[in-house]
N, CA and C atoms as a LAMMPS dump frame, in Angstrom:
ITEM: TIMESTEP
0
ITEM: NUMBER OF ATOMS
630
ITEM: BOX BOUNDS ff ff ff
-5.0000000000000000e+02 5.0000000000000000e+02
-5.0000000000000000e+02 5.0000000000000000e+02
-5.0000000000000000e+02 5.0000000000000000e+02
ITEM: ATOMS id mol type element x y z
1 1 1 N -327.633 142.61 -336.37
2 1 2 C -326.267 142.159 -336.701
3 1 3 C -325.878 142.683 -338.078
4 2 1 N -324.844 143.416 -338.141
5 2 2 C -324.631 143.879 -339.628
6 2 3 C -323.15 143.458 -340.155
7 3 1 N -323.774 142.182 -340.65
8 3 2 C -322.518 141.129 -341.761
9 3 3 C -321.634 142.135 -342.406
10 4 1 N -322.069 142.8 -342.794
11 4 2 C -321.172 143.877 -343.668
12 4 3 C -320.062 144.464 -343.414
13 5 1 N -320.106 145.013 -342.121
14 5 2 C -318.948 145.233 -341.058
15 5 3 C -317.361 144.574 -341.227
16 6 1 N -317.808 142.435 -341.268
17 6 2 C -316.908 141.86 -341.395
18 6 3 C -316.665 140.781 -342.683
19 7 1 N -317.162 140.796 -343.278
20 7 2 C -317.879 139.285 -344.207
21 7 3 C -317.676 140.203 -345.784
22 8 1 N -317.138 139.001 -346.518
23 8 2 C -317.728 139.057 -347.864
24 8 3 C -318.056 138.173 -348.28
25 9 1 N -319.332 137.966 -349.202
26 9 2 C -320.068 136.914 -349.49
27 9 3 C -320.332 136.325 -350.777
28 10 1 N -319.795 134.768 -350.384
29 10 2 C -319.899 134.694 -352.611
30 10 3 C -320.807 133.475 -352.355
31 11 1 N -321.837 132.865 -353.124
32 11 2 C -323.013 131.64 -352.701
33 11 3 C -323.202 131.531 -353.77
34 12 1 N -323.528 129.693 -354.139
35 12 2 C -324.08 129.032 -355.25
36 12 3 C -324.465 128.021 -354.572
37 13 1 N -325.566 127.374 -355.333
38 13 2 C -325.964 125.86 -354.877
39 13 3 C -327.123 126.399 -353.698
40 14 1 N -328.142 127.543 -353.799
41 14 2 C -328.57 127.482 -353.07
42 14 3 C -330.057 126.286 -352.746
43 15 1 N -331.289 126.628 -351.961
44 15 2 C -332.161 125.186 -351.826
45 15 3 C -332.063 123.866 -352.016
46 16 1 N -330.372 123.43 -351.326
47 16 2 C -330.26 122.35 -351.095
48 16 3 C -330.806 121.915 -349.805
49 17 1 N -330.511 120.556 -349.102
50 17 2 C -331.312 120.082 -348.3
51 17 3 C -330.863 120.702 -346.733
52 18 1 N -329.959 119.264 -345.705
53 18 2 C -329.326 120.103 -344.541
54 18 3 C -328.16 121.293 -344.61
55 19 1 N -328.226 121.507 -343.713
56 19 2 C -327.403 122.839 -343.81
57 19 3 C -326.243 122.343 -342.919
58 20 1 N -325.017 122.251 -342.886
59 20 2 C -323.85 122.949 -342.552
60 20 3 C -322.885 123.821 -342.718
61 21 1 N -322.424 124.455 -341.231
62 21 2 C -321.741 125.53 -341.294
63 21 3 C -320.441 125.032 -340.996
64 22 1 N -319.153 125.639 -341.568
65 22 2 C -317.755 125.316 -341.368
66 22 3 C -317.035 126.615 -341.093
67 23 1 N -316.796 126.891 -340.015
68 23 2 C -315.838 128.215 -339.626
69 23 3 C -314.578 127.572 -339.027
70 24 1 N -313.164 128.313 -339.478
71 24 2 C -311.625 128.535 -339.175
72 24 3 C -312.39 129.477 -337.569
73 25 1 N -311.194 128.913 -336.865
74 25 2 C -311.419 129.668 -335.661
75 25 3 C -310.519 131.035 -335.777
76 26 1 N -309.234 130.687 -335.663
77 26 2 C -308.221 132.173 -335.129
78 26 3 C -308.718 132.945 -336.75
79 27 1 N -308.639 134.489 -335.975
80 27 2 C -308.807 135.623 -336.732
81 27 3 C -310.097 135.618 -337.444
82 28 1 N -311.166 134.285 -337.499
83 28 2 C -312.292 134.04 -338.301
84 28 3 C -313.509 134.192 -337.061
85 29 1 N -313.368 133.548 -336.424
86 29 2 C -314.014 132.952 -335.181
87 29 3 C -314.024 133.922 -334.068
88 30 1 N -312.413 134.547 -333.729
89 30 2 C -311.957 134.911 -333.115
90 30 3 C -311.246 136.631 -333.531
91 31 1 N -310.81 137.034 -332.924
92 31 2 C -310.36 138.693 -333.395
93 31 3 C -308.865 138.773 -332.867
94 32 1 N -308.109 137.289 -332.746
95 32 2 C -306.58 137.231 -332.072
96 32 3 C -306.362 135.828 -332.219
97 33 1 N -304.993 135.523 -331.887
98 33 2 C -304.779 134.475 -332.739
99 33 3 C -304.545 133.831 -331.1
100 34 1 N -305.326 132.62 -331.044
101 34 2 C -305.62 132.011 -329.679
102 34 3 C -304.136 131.416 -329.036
103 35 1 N -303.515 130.569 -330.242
104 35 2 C -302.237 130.246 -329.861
105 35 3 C -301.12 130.984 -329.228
106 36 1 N -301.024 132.56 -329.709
107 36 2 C -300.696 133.871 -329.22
108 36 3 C -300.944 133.959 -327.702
109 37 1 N -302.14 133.655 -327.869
110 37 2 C -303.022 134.64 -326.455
111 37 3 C -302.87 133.57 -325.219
112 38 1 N -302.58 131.797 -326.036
113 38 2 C -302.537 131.11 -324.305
114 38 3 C -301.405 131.357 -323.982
115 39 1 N -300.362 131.501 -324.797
116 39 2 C -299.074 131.61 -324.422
117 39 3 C -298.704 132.659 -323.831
118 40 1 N -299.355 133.682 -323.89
119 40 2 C -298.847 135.155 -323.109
120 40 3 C -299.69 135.008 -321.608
121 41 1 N -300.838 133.932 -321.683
122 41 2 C -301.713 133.737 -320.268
123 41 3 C -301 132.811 -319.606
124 42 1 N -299.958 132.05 -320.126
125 42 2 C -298.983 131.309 -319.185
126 42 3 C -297.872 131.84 -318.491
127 43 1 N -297.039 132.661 -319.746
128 43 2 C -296 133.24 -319.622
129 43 3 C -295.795 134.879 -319.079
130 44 1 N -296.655 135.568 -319.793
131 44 2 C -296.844 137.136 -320.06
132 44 3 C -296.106 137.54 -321.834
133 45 1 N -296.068 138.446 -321.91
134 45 2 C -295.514 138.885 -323.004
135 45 3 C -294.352 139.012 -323.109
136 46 1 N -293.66 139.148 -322.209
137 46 2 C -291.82 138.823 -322.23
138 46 3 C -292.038 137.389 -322.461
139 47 1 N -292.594 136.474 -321.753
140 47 2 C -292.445 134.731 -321.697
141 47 3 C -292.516 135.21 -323.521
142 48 1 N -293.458 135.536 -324.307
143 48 2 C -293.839 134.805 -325.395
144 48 3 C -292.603 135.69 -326.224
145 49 1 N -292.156 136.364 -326.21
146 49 2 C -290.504 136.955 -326.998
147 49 3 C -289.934 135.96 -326.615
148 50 1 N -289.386 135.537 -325.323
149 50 2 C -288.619 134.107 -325.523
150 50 3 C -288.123 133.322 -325.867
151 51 1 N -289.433 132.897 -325.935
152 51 2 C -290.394 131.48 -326.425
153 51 3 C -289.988 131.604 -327.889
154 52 1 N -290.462 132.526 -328.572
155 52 2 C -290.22 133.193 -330.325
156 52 3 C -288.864 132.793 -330.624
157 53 1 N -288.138 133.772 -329.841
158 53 2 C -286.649 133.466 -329.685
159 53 3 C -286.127 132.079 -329.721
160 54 1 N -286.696 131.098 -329.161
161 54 2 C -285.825 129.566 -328.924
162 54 3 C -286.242 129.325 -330.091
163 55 1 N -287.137 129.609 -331.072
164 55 2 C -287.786 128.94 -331.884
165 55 3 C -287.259 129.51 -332.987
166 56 1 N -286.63 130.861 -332.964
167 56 2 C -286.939 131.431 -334.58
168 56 3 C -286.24 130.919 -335.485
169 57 1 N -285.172 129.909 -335.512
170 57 2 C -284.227 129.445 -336.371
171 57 3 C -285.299 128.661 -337.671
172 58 1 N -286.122 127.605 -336.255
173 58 2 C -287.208 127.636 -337.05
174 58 3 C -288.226 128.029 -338.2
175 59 1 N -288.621 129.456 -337.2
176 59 2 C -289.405 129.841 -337.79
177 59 3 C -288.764 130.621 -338.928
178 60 1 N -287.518 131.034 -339.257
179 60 2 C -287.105 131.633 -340.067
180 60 3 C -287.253 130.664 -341.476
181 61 1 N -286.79 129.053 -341.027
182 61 2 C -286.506 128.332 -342.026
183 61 3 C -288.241 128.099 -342.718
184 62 1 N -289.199 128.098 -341.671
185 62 2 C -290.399 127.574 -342.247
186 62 3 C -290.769 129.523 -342.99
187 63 1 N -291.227 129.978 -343.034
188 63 2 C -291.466 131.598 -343.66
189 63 3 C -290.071 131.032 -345.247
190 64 1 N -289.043 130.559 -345.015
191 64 2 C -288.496 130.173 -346.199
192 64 3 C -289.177 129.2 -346.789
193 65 1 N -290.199 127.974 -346.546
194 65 2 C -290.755 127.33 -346.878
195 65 3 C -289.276 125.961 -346.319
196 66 1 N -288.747 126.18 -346.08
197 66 2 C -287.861 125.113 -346.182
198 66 3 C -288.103 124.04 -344.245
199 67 1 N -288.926 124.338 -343.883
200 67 2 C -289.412 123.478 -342.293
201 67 3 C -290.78 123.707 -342.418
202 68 1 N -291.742 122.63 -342.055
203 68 2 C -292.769 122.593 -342.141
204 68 3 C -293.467 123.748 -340.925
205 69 1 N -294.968 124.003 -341.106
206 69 2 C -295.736 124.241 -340.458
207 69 3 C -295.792 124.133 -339.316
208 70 1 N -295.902 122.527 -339.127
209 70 2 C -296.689 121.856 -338.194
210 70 3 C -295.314 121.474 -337.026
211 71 1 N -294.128 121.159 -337.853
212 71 2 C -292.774 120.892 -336.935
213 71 3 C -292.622 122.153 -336.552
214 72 1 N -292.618 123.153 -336.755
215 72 2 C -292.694 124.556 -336.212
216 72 3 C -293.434 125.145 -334.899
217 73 1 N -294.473 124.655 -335.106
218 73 2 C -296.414 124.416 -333.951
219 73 3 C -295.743 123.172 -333.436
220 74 1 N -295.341 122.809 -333.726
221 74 2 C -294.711 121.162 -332.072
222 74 3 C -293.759 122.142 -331.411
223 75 1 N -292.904 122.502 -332.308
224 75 2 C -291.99 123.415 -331.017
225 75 3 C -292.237 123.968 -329.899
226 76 1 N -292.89 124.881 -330.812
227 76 2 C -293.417 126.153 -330.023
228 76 3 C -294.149 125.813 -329.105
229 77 1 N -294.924 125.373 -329.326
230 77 2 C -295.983 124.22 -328.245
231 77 3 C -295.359 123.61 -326.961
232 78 1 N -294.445 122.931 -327.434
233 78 2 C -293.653 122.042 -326.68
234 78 3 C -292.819 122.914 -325.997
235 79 1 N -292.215 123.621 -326.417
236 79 2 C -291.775 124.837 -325.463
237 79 3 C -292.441 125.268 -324.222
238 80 1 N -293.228 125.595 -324.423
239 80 2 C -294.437 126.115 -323.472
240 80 3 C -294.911 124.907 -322.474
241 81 1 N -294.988 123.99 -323.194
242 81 2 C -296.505 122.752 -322.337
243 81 3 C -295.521 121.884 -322.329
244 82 1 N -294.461 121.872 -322.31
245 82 2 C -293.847 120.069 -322.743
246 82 3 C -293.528 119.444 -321.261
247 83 1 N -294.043 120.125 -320.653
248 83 2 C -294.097 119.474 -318.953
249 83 3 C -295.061 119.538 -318.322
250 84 1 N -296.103 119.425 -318.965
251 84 2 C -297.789 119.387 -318.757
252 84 3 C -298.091 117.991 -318.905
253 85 1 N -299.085 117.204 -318.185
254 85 2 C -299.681 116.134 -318.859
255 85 3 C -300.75 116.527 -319.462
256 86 1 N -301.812 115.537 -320.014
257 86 2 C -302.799 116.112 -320.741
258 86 3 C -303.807 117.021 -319.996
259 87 1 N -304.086 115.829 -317.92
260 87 2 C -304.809 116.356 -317.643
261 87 3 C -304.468 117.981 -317.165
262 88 1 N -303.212 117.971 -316.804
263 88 2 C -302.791 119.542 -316.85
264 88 3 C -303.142 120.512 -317.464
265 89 1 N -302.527 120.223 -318.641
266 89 2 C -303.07 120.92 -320.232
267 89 3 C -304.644 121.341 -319.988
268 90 1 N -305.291 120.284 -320.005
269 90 2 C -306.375 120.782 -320.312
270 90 3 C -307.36 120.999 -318.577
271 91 1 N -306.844 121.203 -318.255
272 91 2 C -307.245 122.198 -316.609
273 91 3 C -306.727 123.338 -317.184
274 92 1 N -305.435 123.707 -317.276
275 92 2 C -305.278 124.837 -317.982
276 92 3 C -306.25 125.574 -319.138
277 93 1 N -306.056 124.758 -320.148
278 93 2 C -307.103 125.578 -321.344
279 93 3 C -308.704 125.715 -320.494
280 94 1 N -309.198 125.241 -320.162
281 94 2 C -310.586 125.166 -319.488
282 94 3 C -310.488 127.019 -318.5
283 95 1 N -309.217 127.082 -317.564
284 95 2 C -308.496 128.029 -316.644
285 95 3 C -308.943 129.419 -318.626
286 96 1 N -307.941 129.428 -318.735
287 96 2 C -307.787 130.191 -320.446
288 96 3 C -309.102 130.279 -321.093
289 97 1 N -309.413 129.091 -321.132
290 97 2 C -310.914 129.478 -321.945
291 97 3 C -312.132 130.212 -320.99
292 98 1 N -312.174 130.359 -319.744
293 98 2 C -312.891 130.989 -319.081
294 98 3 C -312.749 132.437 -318.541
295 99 1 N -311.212 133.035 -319.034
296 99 2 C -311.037 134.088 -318.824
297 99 3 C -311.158 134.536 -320.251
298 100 1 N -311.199 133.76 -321.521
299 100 2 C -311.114 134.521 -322.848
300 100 3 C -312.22 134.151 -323.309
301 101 1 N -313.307 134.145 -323.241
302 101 2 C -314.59 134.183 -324.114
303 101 3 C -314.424 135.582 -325.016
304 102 1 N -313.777 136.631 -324.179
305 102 2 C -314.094 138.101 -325.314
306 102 3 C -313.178 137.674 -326.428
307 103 1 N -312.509 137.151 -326.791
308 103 2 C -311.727 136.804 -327.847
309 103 3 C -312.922 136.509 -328.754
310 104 1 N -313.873 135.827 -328.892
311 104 2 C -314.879 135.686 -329.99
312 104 3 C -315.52 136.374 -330.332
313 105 1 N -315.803 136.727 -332.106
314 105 2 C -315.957 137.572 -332.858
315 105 3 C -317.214 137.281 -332.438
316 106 1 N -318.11 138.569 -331.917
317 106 2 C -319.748 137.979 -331.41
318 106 3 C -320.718 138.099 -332.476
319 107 1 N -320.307 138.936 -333.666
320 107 2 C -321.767 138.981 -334.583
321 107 3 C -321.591 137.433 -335.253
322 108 1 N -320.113 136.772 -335.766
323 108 2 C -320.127 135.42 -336.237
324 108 3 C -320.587 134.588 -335.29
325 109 1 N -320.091 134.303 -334.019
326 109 2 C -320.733 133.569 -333.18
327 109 3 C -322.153 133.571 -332.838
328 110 1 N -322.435 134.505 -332.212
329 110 2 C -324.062 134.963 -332.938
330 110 3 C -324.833 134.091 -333.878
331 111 1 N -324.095 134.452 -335.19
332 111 2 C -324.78 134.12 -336.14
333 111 3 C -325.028 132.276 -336.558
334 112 1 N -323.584 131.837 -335.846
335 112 2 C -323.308 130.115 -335.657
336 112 3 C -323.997 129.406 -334.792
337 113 1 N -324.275 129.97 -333.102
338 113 2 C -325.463 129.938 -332.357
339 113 3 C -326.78 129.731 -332.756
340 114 1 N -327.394 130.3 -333.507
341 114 2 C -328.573 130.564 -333.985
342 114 3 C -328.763 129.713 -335.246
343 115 1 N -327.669 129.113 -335.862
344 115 2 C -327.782 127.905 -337.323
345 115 3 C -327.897 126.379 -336.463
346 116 1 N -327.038 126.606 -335.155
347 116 2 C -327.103 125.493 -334.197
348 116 3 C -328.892 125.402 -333.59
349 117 1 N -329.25 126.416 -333.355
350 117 2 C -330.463 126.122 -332.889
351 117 3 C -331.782 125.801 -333.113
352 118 1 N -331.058 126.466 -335.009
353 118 2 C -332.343 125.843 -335.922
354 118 3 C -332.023 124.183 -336.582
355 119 1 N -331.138 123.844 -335.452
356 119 2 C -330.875 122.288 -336.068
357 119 3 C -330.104 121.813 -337.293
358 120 1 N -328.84 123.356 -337.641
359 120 2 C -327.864 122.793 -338.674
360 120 3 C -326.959 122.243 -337.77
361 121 1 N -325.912 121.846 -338.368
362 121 2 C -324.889 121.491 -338.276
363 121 3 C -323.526 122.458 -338.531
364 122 1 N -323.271 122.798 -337.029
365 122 2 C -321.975 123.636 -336.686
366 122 3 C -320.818 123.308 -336.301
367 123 1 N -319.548 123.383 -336.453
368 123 2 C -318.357 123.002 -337.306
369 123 3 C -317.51 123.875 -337.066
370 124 1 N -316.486 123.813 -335.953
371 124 2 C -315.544 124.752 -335.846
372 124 3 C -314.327 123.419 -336.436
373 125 1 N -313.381 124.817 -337.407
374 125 2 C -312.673 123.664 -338.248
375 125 3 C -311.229 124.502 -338.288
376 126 1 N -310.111 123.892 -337.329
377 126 2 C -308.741 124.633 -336.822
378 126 3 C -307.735 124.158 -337.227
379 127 1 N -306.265 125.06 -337.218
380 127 2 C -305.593 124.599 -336.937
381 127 3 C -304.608 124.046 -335.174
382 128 1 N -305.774 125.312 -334.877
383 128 2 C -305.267 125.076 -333.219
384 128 3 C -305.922 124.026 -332.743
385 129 1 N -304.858 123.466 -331.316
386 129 2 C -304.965 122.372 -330.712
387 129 3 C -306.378 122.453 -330.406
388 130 1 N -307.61 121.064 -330.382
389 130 2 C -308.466 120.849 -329.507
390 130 3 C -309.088 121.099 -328.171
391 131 1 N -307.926 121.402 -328.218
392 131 2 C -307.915 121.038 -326.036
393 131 3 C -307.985 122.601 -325.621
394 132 1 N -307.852 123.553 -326.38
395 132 2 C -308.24 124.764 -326.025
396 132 3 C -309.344 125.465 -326.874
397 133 1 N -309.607 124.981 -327.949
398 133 2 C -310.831 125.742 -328.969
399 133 3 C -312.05 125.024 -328.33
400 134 1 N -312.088 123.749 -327.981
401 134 2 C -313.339 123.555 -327.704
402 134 3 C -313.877 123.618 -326.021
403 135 1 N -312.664 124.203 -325.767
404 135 2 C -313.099 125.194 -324.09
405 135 3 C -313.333 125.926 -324.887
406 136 1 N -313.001 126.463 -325.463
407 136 2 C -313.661 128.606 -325.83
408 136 3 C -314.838 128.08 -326.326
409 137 1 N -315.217 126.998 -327.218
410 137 2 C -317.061 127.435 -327.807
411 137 3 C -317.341 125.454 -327.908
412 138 1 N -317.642 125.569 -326.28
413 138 2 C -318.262 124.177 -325.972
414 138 3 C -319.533 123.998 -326.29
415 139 1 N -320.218 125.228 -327.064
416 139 2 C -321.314 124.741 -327.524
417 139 3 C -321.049 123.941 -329.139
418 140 1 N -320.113 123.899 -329.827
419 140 2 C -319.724 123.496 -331.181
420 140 3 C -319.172 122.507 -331.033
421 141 1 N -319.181 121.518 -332.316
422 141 2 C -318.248 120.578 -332.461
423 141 3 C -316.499 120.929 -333.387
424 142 1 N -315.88 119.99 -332.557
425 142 2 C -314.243 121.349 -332.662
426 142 3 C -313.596 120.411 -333.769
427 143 1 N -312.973 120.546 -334.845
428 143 2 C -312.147 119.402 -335.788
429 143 3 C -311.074 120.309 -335.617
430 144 1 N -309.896 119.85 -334.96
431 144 2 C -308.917 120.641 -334.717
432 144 3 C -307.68 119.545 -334.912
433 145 1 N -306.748 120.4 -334.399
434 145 2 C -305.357 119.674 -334.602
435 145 3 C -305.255 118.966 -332.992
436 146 1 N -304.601 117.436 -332.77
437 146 2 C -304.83 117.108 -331.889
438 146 3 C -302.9 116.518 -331.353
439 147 1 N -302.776 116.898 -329.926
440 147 2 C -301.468 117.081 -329.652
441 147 3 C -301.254 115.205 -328.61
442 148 1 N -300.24 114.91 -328.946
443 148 2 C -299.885 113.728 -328.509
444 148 3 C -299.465 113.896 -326.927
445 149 1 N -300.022 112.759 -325.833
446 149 2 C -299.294 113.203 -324.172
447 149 3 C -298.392 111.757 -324.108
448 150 1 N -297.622 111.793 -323.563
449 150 2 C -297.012 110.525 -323.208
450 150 3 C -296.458 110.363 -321.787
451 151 1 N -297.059 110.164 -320.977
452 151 2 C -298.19 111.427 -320.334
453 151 3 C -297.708 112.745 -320.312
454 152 1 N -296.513 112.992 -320.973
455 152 2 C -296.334 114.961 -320.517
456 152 3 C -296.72 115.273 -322.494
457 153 1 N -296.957 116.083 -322.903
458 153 2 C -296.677 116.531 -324.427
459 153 3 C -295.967 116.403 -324.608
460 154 1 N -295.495 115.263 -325.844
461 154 2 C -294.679 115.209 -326.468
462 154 3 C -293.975 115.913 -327.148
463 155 1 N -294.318 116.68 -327.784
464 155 2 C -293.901 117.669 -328.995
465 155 3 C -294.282 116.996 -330.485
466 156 1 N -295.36 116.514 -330.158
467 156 2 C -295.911 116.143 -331.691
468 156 3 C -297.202 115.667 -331.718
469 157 1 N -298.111 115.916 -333.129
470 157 2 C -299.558 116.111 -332.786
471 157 3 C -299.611 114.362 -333.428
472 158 1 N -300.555 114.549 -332.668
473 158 2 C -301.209 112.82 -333.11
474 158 3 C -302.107 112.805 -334.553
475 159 1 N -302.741 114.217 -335.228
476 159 2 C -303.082 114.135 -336.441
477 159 3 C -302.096 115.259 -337.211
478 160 1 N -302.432 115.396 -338.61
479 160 2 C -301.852 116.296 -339.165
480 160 3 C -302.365 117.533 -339.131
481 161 1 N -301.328 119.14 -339.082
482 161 2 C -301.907 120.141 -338.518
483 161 3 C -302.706 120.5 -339.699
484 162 1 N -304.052 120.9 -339.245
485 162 2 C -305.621 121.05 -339.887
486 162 3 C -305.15 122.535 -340.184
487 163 1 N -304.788 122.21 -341.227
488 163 2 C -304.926 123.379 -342.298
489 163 3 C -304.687 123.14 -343.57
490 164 1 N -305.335 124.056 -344.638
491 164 2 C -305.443 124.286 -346.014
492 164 3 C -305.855 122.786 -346.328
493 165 1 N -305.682 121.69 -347.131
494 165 2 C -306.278 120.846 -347.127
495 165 3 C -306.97 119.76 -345.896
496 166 1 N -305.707 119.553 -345.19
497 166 2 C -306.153 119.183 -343.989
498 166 3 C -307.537 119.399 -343.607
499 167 1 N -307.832 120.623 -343.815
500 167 2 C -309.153 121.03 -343.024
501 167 3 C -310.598 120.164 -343.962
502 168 1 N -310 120.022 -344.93
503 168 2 C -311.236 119.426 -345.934
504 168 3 C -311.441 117.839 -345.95
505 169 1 N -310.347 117.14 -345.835
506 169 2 C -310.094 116.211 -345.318
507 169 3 C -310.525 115.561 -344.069
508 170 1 N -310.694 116.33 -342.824
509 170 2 C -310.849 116.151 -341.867
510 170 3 C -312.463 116.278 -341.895
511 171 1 N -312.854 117.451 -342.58
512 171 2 C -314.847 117.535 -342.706
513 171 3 C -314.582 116.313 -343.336
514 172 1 N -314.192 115.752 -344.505
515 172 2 C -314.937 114.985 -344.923
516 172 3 C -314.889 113.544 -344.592
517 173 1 N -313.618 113.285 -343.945
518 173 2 C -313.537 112.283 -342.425
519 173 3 C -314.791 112.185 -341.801
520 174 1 N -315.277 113.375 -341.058
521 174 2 C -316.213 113.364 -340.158
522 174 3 C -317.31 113.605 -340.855
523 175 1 N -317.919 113.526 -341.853
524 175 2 C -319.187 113.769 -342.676
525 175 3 C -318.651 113.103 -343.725
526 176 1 N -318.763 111.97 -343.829
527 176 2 C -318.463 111.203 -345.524
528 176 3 C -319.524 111.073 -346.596
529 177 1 N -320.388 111.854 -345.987
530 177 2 C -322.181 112.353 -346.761
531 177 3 C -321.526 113.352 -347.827
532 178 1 N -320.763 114.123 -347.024
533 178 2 C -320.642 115.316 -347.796
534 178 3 C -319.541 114.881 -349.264
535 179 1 N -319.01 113.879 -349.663
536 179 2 C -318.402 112.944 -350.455
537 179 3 C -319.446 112.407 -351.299
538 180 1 N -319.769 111.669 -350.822
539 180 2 C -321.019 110.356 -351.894
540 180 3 C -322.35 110.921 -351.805
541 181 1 N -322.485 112.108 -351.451
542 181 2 C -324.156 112.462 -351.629
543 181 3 C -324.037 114.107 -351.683
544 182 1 N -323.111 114.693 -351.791
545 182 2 C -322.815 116.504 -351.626
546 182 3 C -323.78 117.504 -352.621
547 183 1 N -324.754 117.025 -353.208
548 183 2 C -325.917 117.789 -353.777
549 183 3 C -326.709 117.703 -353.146
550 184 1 N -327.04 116.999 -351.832
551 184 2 C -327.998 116.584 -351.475
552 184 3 C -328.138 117.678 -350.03
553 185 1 N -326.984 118.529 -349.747
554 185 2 C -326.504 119.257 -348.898
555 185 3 C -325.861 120.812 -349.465
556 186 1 N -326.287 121.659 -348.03
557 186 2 C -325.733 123.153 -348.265
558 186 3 C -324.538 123.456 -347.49
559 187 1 N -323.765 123.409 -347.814
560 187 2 C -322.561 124.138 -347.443
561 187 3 C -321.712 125.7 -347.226
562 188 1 N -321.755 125.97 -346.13
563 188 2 C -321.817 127.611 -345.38
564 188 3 C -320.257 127.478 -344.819
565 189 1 N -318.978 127.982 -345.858
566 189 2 C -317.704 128.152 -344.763
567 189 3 C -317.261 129.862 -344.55
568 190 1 N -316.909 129.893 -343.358
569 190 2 C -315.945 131.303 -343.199
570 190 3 C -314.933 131.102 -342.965
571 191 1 N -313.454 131.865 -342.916
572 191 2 C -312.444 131.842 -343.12
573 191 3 C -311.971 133.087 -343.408
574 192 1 N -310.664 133.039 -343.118
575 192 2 C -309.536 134.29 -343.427
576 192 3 C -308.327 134.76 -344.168
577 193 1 N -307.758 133.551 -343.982
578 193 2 C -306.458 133.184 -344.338
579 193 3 C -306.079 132.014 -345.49
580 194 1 N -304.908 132.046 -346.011
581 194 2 C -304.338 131.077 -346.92
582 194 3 C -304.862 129.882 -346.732
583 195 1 N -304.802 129.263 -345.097
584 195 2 C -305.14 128.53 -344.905
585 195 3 C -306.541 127.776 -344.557
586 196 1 N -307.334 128.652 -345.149
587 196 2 C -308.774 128.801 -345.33
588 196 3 C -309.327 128.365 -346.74
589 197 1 N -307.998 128.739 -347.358
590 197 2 C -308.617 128.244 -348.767
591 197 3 C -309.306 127.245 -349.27
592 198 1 N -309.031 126.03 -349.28
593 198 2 C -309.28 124.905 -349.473
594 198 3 C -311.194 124.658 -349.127
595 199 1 N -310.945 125.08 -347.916
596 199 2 C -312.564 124.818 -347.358
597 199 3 C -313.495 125.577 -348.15
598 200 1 N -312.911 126.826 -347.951
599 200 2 C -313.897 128.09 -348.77
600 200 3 C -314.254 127.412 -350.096
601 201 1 N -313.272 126.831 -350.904
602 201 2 C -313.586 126.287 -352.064
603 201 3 C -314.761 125.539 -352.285
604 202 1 N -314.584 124.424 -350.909
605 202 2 C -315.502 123.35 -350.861
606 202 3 C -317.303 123.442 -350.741
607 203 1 N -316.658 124.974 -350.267
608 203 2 C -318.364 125.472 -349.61
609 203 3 C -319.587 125.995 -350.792
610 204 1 N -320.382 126.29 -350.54
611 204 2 C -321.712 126.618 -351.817
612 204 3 C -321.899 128.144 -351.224
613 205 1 N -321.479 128.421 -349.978
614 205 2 C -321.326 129.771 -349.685
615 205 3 C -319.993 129.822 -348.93
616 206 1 N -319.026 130.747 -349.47
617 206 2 C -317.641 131.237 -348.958
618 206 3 C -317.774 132.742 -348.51
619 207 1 N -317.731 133.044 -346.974
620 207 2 C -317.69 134.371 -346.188
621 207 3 C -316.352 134.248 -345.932
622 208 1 N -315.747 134.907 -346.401
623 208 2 C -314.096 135.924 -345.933
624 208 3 C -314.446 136.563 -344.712
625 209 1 N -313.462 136.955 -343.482
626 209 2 C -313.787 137.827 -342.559
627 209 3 C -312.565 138.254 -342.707
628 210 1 N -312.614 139.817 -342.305
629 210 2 C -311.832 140.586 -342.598
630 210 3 C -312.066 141.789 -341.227
């Protein structure tokens, strides 16, 4: 496996005790941005111009900073699924996640596989919905953004969308060790994007993929 290819590597705090790993899925995890890719497996690629289209007023205002993120990702979402129930939804992603395994970056996965088997602790940490990241890598535990059904999708997530802090928040939700005892532990994140930042910070080793 040659890290070099994709990774840059910055580490401190090494011979601490357990080990966890924290990887961003899209573009980190992955080599395409998953949210992209279910939507063109529902629609095709005309569906997802569309789709863009109903939305861009939106998306114009959020790229201004002036509409959030996450009200942006309900749209778009809701566009697509908002006449799905959950169990739909996720028959679908399960359908999606079994035709897209090649979407995962295999030397990182690889390398997350093999920290899982020596008994760390592996950590896929998203902004994409649940209900489709942890079909693509059901061997991991998924901290993702999680979408509300009433029974069809609502158009709004039941947590806040897991990114840039979010994402640190949410590890440390689910590991409150890593809070009141964090010397006592090694910390391994990868990431890509802006919205990677936060974690990378948090980590004792920060891999960029590129």
């Amino acid at each position: 496996m040659n890290l070099g290819q994709h990774f840059d590597y910055f580490s401190t705090g090494e011979g601490r005790g357990r080990k966890f790993f924290f990887s961003d899925f899209d573009g980190t995890l992955t080599t395409t941005d998953s949210m992209m890719s279910i939507i063109i497996y529902q629609r095709g690629k005309l569906g997802l111009a569309l789709v863009l289209l109903r939305v861009l007023p939106w998306l114009i205002l959020m790229f201004m900073g002036r509409y959030s993120n996450q009200r942006t990702k309900e749209r778009l979402l809701h566009n697509c699924f908002g006449r799905m129930t959950e169990e739909e939804f996720n028959a679908f992603c399960q359908s999606f996640a079994d035709s897209h395994r090649h979407i995962l970056r295999n030397d990182l996965y690889d390398r997350l596989v093999k920290a899982k088997a020596s008994g760390d602790e592996v950590v896929v940490v998203t902004a994409s919905p649940e209900n489709w990241v942890s079909r693509l890598v059901p061997e991991f535990k998924v901290l993702g953004t999680k979408m509300e059904f009433t029974p069809w999708f609502s158009g709004r997530f039941l947590t806040p969308n897991c990114y840039a802090q979010e994402k640190v928040n949410r590890i440390l939700a689910a590991y409150p060790e890593l809070k009141t005892a964090r010397s006592r532990y090694h910390v391994t994140a990868f990431g890509d994007s802006r919205g990677d930042k936060e974690m990378l910070e948090f980590a004792d080793e920060r891999i960029t993929v590129s």
